[in-house]
C-alpha positions as CSV (number, residue, x, y, z in Angstrom):
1,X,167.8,17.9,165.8
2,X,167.2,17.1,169.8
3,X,164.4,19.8,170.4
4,X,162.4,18.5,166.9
5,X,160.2,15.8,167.7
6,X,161.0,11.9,166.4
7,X,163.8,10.0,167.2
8,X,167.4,9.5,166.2
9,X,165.9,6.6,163.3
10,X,163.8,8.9,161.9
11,X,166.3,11.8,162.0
12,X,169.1,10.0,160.1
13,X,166.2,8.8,157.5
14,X,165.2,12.2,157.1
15,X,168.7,13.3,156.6
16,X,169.0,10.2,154.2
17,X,166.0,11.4,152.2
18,X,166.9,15.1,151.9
19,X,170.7,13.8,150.7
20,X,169.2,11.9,148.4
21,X,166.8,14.7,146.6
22,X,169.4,16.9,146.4
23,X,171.7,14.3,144.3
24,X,168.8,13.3,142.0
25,X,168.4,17.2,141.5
26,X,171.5,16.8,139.5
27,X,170.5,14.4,137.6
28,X,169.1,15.3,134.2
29,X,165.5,13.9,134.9
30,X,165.4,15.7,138.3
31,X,164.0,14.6,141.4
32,X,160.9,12.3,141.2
33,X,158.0,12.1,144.4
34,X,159.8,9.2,146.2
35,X,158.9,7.0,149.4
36,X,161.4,5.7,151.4
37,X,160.2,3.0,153.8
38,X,162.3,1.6,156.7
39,X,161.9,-1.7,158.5
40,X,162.8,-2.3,162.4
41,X,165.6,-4.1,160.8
42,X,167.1,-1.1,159.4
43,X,166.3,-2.4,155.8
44,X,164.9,0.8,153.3
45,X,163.6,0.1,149.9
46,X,163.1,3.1,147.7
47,X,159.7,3.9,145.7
48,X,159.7,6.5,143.0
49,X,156.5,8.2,141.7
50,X,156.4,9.5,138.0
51,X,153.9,11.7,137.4
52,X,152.8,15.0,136.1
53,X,151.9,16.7,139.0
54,X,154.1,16.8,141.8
55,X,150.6,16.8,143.9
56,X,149.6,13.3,142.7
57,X,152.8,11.8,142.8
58,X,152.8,13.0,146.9
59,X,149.5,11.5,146.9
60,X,150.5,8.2,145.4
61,X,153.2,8.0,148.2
62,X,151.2,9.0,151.2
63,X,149.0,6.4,150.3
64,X,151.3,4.2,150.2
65,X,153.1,4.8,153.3
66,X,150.0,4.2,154.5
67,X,149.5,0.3,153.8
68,X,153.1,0.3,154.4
69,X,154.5,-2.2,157.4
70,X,157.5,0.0,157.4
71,X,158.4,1.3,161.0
72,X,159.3,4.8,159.5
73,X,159.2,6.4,156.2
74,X,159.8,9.2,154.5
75,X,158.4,11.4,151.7
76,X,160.7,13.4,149.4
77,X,160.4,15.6,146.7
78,X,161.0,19.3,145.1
79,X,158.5,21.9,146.7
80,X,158.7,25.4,147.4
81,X,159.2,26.9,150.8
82,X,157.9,30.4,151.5
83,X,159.0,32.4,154.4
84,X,159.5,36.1,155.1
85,X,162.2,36.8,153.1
86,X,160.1,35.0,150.0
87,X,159.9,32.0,148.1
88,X,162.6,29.6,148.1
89,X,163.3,26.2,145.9
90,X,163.4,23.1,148.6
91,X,163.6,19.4,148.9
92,X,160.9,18.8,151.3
93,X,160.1,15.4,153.3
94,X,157.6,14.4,155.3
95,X,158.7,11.5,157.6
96,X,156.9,9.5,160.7
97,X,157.8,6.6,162.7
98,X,155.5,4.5,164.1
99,X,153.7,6.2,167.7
100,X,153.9,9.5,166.5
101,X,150.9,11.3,166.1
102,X,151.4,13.2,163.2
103,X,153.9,13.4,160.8
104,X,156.7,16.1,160.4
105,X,157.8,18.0,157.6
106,X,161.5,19.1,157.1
107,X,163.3,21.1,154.3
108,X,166.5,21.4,152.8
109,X,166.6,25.0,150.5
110,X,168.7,24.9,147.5
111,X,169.3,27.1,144.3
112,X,170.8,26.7,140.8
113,X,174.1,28.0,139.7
114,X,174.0,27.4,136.3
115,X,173.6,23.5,136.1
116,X,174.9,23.5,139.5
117,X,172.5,22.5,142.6
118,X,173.9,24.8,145.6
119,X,172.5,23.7,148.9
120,X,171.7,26.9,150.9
121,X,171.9,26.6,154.6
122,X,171.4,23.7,157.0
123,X,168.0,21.3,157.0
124,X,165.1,22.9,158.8
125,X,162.1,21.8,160.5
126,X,159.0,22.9,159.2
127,X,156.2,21.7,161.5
128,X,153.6,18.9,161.8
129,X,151.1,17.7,158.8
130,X,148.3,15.5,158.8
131,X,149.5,11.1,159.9
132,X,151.3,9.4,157.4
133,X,149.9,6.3,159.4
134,X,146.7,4.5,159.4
């Protein structure tokens, strides 16, 4: 991840936050709108958001993230991600750290075998989104 924008922190908590939706995509209840928060001390605690709409749950967490004191965090949850070879199931997070401008938005494609979650591909980057930050 060297030419995407954010530092090595915010790269292994993206990494961390993409691992971790596609394990709770094999759990029954499937992946819930989470927030995961990290301190300058390294320290993450883990929100998760039930709701109906996947819309308000990211709402719930971006606002949030913002009266959070964390130094990064992280937004995860199951999305779509359309590109031009079509539509495509994805855990998507939207991370920042502190002193970025914006925040970023990454995806990790997967598909269903049967029960099975298969990932598809590596993580991508997926641009910049409105500050996560006040």
């Amino acid at each position: 991840m060297a030419a995407i924008p954010g530092g090595e922190a915010l790269h292994t908590l993206v990494g961390l936050a993409l691992s971790y939706g596609i394990t709770e995509l094999r759990k029954p209840e499937g992946l819930a709108v989470s927030l995961l928060e990290e301190a300058g001390t390294g320290e993450r605690t883990l929100t998760r958001f039930t709701t109906d709409k996947v819309d308000a749950g990211v709402r719930a967490a971006r606002k949030k993230a913002a009266e959070s004191g964390a130094e990064r965090v992280a937004v995860c949850w199951d999305g779509k991600l359309s590109g031009p070879d079509g539509d495509f199931r994805a855990v998507m997070t939207l991370a920042q750290e502190r002193g970025q401008p914006s925040s970023l938005v990454f995806a990790q494609r997967y598909s269903f075998d049967g029960a099975q979650v298969e990932v598809i591909g590596a993580p991508g980057y997926a641009g910049d989104r409105k500050t996560l930050f006040p």
